[in-house]
GUVEX-851960 format. One line per 2 residues: number of its first residue (from 1); their letters; for each residue x, y, z of N, C-alpha, C. Coordinates in Angstrom, 2 decimals, decimal comma. Layout:
<pts>
NUM) A) X/Y/Z/X/Y/Z/X/Y/Z | ...
</pts>
This chain:
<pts>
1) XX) 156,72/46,19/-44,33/157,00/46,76/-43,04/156,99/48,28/-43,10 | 157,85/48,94/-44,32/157,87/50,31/-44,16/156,61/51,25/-44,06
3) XX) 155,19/50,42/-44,10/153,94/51,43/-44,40/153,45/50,84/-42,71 | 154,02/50,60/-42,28/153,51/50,06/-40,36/154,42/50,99/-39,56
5) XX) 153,89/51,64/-38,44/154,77/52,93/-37,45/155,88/51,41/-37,49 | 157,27/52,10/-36,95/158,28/52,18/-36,48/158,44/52,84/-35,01
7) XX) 158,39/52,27/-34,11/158,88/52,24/-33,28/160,19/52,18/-32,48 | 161,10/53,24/-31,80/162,54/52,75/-31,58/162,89/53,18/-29,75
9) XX) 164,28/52,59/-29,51/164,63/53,40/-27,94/165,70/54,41/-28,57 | 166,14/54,51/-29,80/167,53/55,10/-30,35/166,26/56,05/-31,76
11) XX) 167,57/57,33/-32,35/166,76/57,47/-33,35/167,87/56,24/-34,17 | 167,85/56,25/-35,51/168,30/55,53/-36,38/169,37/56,62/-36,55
13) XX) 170,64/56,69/-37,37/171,47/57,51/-37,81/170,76/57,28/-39,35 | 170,57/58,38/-39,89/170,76/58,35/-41,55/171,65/58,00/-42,55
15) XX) 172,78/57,44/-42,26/173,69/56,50/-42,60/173,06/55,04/-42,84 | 172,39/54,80/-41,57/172,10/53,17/-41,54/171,42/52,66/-42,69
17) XX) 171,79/51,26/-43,43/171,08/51,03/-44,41/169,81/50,42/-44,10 | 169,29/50,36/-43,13/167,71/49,92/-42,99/166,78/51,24/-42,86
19) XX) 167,38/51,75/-42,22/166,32/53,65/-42,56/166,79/54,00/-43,78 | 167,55/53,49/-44,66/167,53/53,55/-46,11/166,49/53,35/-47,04
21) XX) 166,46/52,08/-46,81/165,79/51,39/-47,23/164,29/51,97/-46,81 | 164,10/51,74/-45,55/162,68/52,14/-45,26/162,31/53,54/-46,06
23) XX) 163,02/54,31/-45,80/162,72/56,09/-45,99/162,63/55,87/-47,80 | 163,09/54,68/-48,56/162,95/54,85/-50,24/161,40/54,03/-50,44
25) XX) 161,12/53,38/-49,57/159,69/52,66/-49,95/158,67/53,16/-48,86 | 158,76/54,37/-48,22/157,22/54,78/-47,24/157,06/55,90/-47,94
27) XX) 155,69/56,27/-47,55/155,63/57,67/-47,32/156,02/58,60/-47,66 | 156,55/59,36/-48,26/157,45/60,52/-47,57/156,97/61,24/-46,40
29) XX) 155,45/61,90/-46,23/154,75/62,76/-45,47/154,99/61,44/-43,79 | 155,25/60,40/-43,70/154,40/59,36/-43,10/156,45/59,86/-41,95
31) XX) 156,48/60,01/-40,54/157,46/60,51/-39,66/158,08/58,85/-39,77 | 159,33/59,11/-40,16/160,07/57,79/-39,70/160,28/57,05/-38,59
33) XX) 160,23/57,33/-37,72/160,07/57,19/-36,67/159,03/57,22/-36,00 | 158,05/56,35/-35,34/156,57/57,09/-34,79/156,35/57,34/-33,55
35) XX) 157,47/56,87/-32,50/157,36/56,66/-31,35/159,08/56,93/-30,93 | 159,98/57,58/-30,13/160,78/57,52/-29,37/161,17/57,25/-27,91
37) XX) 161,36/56,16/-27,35/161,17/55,96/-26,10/162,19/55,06/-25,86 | 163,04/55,36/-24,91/164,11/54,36/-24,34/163,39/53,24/-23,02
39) XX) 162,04/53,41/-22,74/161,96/52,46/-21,44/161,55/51,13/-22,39 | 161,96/50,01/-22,33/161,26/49,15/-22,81/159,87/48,70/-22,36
41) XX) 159,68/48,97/-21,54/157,93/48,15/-21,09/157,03/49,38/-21,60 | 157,46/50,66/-21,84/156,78/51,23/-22,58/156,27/51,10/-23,97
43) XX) 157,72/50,67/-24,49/157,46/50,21/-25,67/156,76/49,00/-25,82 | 156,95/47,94/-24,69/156,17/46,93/-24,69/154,86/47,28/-24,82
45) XX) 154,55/47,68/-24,17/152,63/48,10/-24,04/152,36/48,88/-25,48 | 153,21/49,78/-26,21/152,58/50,40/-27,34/152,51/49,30/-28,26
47) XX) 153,48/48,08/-27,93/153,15/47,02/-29,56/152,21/46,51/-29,22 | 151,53/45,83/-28,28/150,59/45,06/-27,65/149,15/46,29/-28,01
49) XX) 149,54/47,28/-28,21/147,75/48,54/-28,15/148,11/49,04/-29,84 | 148,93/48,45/-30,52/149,15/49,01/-32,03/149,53/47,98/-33,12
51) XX) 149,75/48,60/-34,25/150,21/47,60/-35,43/151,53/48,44/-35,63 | 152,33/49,03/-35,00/153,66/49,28/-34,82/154,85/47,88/-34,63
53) XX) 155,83/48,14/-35,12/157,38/47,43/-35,33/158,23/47,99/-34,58 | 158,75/47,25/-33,83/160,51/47,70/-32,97/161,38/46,86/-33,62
55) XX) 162,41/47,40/-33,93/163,57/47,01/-33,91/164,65/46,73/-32,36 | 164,25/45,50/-32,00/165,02/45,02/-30,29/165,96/44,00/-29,90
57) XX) 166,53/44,30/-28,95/167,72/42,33/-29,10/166,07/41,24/-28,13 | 166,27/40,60/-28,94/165,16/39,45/-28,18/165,06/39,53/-26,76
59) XX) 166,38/39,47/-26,49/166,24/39,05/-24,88/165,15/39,89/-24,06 | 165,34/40,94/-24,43/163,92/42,34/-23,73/162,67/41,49/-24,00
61) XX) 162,78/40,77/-25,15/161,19/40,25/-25,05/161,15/38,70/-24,98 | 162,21/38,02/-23,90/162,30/36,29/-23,69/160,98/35,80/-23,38
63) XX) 160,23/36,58/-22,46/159,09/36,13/-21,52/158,22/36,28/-22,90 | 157,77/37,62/-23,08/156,51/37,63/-23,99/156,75/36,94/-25,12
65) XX) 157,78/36,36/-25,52/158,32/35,77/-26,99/157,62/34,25/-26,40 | 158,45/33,64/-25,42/158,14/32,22/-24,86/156,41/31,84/-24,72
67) XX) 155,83/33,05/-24,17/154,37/33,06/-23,91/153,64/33,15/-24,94 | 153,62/33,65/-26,09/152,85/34,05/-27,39/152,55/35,11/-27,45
69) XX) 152,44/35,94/-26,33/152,23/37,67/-26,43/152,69/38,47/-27,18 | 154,10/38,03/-27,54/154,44/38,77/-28,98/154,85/37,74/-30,16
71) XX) 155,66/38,08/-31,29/156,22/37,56/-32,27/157,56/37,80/-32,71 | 157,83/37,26/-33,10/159,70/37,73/-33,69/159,15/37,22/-35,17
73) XX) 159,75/38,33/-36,00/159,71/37,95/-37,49/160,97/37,96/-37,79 | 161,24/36,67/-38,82/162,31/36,40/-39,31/162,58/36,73/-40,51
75) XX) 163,15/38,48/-40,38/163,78/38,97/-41,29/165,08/39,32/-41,46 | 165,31/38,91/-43,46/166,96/39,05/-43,15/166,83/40,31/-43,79
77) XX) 168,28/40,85/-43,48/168,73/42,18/-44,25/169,89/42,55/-43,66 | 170,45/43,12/-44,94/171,69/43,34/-44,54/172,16/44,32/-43,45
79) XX) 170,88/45,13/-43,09/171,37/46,19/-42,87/171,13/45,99/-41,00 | 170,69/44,74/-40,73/169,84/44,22/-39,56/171,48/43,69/-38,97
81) XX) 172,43/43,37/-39,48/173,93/42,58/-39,15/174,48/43,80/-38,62 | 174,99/43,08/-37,16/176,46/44,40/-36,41/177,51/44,23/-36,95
83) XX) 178,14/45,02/-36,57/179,44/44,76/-36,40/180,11/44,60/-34,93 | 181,08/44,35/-34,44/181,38/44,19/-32,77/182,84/44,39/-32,80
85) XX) 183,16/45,85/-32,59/184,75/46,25/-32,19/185,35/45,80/-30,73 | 186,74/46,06/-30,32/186,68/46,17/-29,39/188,56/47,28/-29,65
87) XX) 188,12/48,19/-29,18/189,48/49,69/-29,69/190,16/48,77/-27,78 | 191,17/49,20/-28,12/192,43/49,45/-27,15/193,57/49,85/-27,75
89) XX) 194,19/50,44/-26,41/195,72/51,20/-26,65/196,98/50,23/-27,13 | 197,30/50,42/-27,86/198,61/49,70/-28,13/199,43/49,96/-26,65
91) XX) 200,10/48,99/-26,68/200,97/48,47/-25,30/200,19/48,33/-24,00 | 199,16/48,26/-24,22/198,59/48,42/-22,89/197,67/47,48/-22,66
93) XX) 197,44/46,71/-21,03/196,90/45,17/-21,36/195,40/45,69/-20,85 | 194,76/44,82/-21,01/193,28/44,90/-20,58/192,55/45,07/-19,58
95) XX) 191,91/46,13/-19,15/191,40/45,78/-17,58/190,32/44,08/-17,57 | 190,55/44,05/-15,99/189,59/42,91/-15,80/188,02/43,09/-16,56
97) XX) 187,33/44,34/-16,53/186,08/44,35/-16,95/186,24/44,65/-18,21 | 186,86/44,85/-18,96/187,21/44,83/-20,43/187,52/43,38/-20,97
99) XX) 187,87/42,61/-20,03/188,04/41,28/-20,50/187,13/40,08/-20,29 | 186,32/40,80/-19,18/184,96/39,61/-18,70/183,96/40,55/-19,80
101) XX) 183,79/41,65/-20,25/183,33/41,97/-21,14/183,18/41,35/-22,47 | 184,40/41,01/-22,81/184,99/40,64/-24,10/184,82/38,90/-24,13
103) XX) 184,63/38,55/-22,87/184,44/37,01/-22,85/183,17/36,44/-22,67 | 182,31/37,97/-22,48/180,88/37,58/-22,18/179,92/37,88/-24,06
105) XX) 180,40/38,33/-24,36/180,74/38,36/-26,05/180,87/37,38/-26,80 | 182,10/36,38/-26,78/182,29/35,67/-27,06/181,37/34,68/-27,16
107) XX) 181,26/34,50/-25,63/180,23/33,01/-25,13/178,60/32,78/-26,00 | 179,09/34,14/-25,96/177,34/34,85/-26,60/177,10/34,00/-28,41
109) XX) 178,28/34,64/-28,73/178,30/34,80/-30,29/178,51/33,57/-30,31 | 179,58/32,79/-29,66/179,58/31,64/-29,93/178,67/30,46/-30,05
111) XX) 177,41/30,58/-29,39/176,29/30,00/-28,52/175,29/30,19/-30,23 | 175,91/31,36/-30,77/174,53/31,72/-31,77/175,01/31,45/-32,96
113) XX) 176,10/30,90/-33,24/177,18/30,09/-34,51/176,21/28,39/-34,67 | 175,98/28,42/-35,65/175,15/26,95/-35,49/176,36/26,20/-36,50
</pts>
């Protein structure tokens, strides 16, 4: 993967261990990044006209995934796993959208627990 553009809507932080990883096996001269763009259908159209990689949550690509227009590769790595906080104030209870938030989360993660 690391010798194919990279494509993103975020830059990466240099912390992250997958631009770790990538930045120890490309290039050096070769821009980590090859493309910056937050619209997704932009980015849609550059994978479809290139041999470029995004890093995306599926759902942006349900339709073209279902249709064959694109691909999902099934790669693991460690560095590909979130984490999912949720900070609040001690003594203090939850607003309603902090909690349909937090339950729309749930349903989620739960749904993807096999």
């Amino acid at each position: 993967m690391a010798s194919y553009p990279l494509i993103g809507p975020t830059l990466l932080s240099p912390a992250n261990p997958l631009l770790a990883t990538i930045l120890e096996t490309r290039d050096k001269n070769q821009p980590t990044l090859s493309v910056l763009c937050s619209d997704y259908p932009t980015l849609k159209a550059i994978l479809l006209r290139s041999d470029a990689w995004l890093l995306a949550p599926a759902l942006y690509f349900n339709e073209e995934l279902a249709t064959g227009e694109r691909c999902k590769l099934d790669i693991q790595h460690p560095a590909l796993l979130i984490e999912l906080s949720v900070l609040e104030l001690n003594g203090r209870s939850r607003s309603p959208a902090a909690q349909a938030f937090i339950d729309i989360c749930q349903k989620y993660l739960d749904a993807l627990i096999i």
